[in-house]
N, C-alpha and C positions, 0 to 999 in steps of 0.2 A: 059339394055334398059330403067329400070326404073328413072337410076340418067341421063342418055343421054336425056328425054323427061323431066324429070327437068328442067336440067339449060335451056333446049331450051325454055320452057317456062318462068323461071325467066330473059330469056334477050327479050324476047315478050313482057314483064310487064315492064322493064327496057325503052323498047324503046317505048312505048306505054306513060309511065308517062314521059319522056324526050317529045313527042310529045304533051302528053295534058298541060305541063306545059307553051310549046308557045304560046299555042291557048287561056289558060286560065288565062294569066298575064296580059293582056289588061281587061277583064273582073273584075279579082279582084279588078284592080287599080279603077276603075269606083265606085266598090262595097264597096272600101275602100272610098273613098269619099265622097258618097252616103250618109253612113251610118254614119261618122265624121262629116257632115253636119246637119244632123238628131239631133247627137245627143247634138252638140256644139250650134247650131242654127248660126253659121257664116260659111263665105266660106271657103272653103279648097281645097290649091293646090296640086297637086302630079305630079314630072316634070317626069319621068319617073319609070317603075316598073320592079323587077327582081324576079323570082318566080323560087323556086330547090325543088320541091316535095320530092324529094330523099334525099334532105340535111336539107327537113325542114326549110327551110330558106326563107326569105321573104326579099328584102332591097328596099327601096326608096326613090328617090332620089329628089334635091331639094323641101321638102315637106316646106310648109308655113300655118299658118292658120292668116285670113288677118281679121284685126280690122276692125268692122262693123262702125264707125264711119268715118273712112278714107280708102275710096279701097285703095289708093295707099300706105298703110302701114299695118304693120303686128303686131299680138300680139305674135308670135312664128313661128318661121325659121328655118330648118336645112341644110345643105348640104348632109347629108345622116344619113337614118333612118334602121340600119341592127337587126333584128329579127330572131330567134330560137325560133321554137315552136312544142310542141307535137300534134300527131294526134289523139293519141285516145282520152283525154279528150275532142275533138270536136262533139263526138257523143254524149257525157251527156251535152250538151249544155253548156261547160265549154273552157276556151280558158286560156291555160296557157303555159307563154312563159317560155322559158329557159334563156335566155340573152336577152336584149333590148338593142343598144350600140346607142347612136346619136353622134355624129362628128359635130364638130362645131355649137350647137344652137346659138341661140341668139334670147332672151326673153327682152320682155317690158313690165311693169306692171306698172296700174297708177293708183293712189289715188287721185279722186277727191277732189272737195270744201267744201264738206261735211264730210272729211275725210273717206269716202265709199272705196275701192277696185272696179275697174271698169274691170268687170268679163262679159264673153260671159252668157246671158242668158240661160241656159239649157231650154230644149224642154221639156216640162211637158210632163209624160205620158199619156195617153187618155184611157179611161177607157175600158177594153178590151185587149188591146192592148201585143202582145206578148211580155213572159217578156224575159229579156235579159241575158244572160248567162253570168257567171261572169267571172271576169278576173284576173288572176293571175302572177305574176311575180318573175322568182328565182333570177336575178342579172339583175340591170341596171347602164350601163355606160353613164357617159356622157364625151367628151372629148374636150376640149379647147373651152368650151363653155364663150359665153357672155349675159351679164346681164342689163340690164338697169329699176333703180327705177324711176318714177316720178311723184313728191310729190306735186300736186298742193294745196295741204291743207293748208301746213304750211309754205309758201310764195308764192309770186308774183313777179317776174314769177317764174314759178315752179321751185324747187328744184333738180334740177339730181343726184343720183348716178350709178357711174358706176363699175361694177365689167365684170373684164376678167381675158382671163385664167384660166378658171375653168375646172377642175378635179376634176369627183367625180362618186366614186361609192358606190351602195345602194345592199345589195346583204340580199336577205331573209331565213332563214334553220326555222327546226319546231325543237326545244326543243324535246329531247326522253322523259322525265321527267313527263313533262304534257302537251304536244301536240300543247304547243301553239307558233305563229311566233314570231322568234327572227329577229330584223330587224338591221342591223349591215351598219353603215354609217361612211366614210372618205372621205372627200374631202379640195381641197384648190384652193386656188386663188388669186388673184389681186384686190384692191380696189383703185378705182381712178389713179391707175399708180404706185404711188408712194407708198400707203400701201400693206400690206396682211393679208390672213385669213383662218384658217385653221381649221377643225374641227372632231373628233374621238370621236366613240362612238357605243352602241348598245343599246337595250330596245324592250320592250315588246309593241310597238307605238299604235297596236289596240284592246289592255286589256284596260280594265274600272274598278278600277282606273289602269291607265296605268304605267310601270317603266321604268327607263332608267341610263343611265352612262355614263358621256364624257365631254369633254375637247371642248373648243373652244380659239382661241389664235389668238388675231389682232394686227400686230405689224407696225407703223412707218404712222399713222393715222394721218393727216395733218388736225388738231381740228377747224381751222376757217372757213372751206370749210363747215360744220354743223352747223355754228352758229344760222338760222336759226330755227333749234332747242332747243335750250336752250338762246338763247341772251336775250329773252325778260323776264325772270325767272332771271338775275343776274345784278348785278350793276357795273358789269367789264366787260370791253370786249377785247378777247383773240385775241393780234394780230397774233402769234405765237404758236405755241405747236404739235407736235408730240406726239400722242398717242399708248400705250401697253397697253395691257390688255391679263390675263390669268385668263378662268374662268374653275373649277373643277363642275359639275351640278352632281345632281344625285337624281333619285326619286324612293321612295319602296312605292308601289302601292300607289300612289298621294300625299305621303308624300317629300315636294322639299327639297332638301339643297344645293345650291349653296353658292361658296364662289370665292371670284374675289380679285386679283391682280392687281391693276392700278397702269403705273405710265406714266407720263406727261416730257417729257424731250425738253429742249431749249423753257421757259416759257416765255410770252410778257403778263405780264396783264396791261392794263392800265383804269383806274376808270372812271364811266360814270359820270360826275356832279361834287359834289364837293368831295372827297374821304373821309374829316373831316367830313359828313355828312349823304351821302348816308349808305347802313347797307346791309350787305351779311352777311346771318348764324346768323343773330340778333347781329351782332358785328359792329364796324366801316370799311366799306370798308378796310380802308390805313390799319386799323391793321391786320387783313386776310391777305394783300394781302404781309405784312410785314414779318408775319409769317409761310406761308404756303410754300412759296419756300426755298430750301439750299440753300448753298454758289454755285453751279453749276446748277440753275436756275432750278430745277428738283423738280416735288411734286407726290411725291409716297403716296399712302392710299391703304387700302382693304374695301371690304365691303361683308357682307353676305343675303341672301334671305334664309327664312325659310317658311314654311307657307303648306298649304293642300289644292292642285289646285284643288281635284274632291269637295270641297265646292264652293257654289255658291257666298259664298260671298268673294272668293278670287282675288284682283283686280292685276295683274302684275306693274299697272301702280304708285299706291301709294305706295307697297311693295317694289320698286325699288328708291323713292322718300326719303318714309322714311330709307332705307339701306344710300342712297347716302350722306343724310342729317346727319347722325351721322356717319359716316364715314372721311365726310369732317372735321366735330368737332373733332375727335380725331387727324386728321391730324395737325389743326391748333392746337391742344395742344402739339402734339410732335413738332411743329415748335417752339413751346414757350422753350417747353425743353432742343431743341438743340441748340436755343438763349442762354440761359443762360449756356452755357456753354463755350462762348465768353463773360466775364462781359463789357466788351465796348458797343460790339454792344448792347449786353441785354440793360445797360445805356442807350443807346441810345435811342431804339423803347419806353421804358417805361416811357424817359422824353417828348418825342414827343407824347405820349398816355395822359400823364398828363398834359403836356402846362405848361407854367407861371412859379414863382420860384421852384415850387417843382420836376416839370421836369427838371429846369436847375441844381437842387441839385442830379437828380438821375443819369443825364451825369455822371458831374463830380464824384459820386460814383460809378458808374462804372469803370473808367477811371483809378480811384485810386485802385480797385481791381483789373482789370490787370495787373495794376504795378506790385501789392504786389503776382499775383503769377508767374510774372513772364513769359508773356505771349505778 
């Protein structure tokens, strides 16, 4: 009798949570918006709601949270938002999901004139005010998502870039060792169409100083679509170029060492002014520009980042300036290298460097050493 008055109550509970889940998905959707409202300080759509007490599951579907500047546009869109979540951390005022998976986002992010990040103002808390339970997550997906930057700082009209096709998951586990979150990231995608970009790695992301390890890899990058960013910094401008780049990062507790792979393939440089004049790298344009590419219009260099982020006076932006900077020099010095091992052409560039008789004396020495080896 006693397993018979059982199960007849676990299918009373069954159809009781099957019943209050209809009654109570209209309500949550309400309370889910309510409260994203609250706490984004912009509006938030939610086009419909699916609720499985039993399965723990929660999905939503075309959800949008809509730019305060423009109703008719949005800062972030999904077509569906599916959740897995535990119940008993709900009664320590804790909310922790199991999976978070979103399907198709598509995100806008914009950098004003000021070069600022233009962010939903968060709702300050108001003194009193109950505080909020934290929130947790063991894996989140995102899949075939789309991306859009735009850069009004560093031109007019703004700068676009667009990334699609993005794949990526972020999946969190706790270290047995010493307890703390390992946060383990892969994803890839599409840049502007034509490149890609791909990235693998894990780290310790919310230790102080923080650690981490991984790769990041952009392959077949179409350089003039950025000039923007760098045109007005160089005395050449790139009609052409397709860019690679493989970078290895890795940081023990805030200690960085990155080291980068570039190379630059099907090059168009051509000199802004007079070439004999203008100076890239503190050299004469035309000679750079003479020597930095091979015979198959290609300029490969590496460069490294070294340095201690948890100090405050560490700047990303000159550490990458000065890496690029002697980076580039050594480039142009293996171009001189591997000139001279053509004495013609070597002749060549070194009489055109020097001008006048002594250039035209170093042609023709050159000219007269290829003969003699034979070349």
């Amino acid at each position: 009798m006693f397993w018979k008055r059982f199960f007849i109550v676990i299918g009373l509970l069954i159809i009781l949570a099957f019943v209050a889940q209809l009654l109570v998905a209209p309500n949550v959707k309400g309370l889910i918006i309510k409260a994203a409202r609250e706490s984004l300080g912009v509006n938030v759509t939610i086009g419909n709601c699916a609720l499985s007490v039993l399965k723990r599951n929660i999905i939503l579907y075309d959800v949008a949270i809509l730019n305060p500047e423009n109703k008719d546009d949005y800062l972030l869109k999904a077509k569906e938002l599916n959740v897995d979540f535990y119940l008993l951390p709900l009664l320590f005022n804790k909310c922790v999901l199991d999976t978070v998976a979103i399907t198709k986002p598509e995100a806008i992010l914009y950098l004003d004139e000021d070069g600022k990040l233009k962010l939903p103002q968060m709702k300050k808390k108001e003194p009193g005010a109950k505080e909020q339970g934290e929130l947790l997550f063991r894996k989140l997906v995102i899949g075939n998502g789309d991306f859009k930057f735009i850069d009004q700082h560093v031109s007019k009209p703004a700068t676009i870039t667009r990334f699609s096709g993005i794949d990526c998951k972020v999946v969190n586990s706790i270290s047995l060792s010493d307890r703390t979150i390992i946060t383990s990231v892969n994803g890839k995608g599409n840049i502007e169409g034509q490149g890609r970009f791909s990235v693998d790695g894990k780290g310790k992301f919310l230790e102080k100083p923080m650690s981490f390890d991984g790769s990041i890899k952009i392959e077949n990058i179409s350089i003039p679509k950025f000039s923007p960013y760098f045109g007005d910094s160089l005395s050449v401008k790139i009609n052409k170029g397709n860019l690679f780049v493989y970078t290895q990062a890795s940081c023990d507790k805030g200690i960085l060492d990155v080291k980068s792979e570039v190379r630059i393939e099907n090059v168009d440089l051509e000199p802004i002014g007079d070439p004999s004049q203008t100076v890239l790298l503190e050299l004469k344009t035309m000679d750079v520009i003479n020597f930095l590419k091979d015979e198959n219009n290609t300029v490969e260099f590496s460069f490294e980042i070294r340095g201690d982020i948890s100090r405050p006076d560490f700047k990303w932006g000159a550490a990458m300036a000065r890496a690029l900077r002697n980076s580039m020099l050594k480039a142009f010095t293996d171009g001189v290298i591997r000139l001279f091992k053509t004495p013609a052409r070597a002749g060549e560039a070194i009489g055109n460097m020097l001008g006048g008789e002594a250039g035209e004396a170093a042609k023709k020495i050159g000219k007269e050493l290829e003969k003699l080896m034979g070349k």
